[in-house]
C-alpha positions as CSV (number, residue, x, y, z in Angstrom):
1,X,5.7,-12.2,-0.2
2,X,4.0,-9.2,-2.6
3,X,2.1,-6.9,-0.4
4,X,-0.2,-4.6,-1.6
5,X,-2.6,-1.8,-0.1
6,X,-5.2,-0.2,-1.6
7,X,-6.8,3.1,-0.6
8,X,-9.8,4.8,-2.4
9,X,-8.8,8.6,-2.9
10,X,-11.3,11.3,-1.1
11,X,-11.7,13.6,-4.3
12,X,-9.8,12.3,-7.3
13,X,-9.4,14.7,-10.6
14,X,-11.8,13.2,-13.5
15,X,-8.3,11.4,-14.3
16,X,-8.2,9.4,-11.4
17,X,-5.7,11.2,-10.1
18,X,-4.8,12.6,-6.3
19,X,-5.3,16.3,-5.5
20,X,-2.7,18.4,-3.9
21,X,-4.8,18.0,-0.5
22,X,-5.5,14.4,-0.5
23,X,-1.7,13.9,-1.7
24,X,-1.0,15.1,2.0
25,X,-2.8,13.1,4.1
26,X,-1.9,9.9,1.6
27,X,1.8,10.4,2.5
28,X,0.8,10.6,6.5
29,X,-1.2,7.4,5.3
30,X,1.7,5.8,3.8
31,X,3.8,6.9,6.5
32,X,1.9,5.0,9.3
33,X,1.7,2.3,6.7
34,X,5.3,1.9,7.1
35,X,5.0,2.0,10.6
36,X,3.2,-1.0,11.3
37,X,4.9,-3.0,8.9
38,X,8.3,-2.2,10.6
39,X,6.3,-3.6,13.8
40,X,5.3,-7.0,12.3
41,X,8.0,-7.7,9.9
42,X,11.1,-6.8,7.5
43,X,10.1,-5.4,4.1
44,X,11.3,-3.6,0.8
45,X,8.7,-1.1,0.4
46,X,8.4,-1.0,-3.8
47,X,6.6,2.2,-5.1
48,X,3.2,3.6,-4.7
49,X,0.8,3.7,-8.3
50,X,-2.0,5.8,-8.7
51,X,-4.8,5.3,-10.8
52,X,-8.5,5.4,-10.9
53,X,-9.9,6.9,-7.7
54,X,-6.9,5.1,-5.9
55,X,-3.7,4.6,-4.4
56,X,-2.0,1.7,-4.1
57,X,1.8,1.1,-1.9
58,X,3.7,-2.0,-3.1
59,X,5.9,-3.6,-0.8
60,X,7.6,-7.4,-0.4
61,X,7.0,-8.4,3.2
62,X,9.1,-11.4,4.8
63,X,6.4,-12.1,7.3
64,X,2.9,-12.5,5.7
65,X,1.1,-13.4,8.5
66,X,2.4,-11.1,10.9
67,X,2.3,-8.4,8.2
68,X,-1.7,-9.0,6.9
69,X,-2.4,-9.1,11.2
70,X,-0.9,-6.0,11.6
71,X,-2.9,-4.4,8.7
72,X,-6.4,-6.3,9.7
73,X,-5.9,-4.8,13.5
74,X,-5.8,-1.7,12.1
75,X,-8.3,-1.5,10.0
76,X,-10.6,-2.9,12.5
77,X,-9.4,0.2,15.0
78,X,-11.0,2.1,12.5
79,X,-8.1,4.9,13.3
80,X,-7.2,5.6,9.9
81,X,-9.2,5.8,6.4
82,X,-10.5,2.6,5.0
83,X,-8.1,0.5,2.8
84,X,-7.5,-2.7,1.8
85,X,-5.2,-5.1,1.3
86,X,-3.5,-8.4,-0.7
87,X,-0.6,-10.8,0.0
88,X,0.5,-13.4,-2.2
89,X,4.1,-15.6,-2.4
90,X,6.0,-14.0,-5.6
91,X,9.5,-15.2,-5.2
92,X,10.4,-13.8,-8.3
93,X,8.5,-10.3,-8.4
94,X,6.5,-11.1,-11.2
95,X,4.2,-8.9,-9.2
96,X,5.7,-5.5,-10.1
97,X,7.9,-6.5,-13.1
98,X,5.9,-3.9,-15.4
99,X,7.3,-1.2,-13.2
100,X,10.9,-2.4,-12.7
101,X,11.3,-3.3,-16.7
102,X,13.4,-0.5,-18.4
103,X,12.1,1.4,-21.7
């Protein structure tokens, strides 16, 4: 199952990009990301993209269910900066074949 999580930067440069600063506290973010994935289920984390005004972690989860729980409960502990989130069944990774294709 594709997995992906989408967090709005604080102060991206007029390219969309992160700043040094909010580069920081994204890796903390992906970080405890990780965290409570490892909780609810197995996974392959992907890559991370950025790209206007956000930042998005790809991962393949085995556990849908327990993985998207995991993620609602802590958005609704409101502990960490807002994000969002998307699961869908790719079996064959057609979700992040752009990134994985060579030249």
């Amino acid at each position: 199952w594709f997995l992906s999580i989408s967090i709005p930067l604080m102060n991206p440069t007029k390219d969309g990009l992160t700043t040094s600063a909010d580069a920081e506290v994204l890796n903390q973010f992906e970080d405890r990301m990780g965290d409570i994935l490892n909780k609810a289920c197995s996974y392959q984390f992907v890559g991370r993209v950025t790209w206007s005004g956000h930042r998005e972690l790809l991962y393949y989860v085995d556990k849908p269910k327990e993985a998207t729980d995991a993620l609602q409960a802590s958005i609704n502990s409101v502990q960490y900066r807002s994000f969002a989130f998307q699961c869908k069944q790719d079996k064959t990774w057609q979700a992040v074949e752009v990134y994985l294709k060579q030249g």
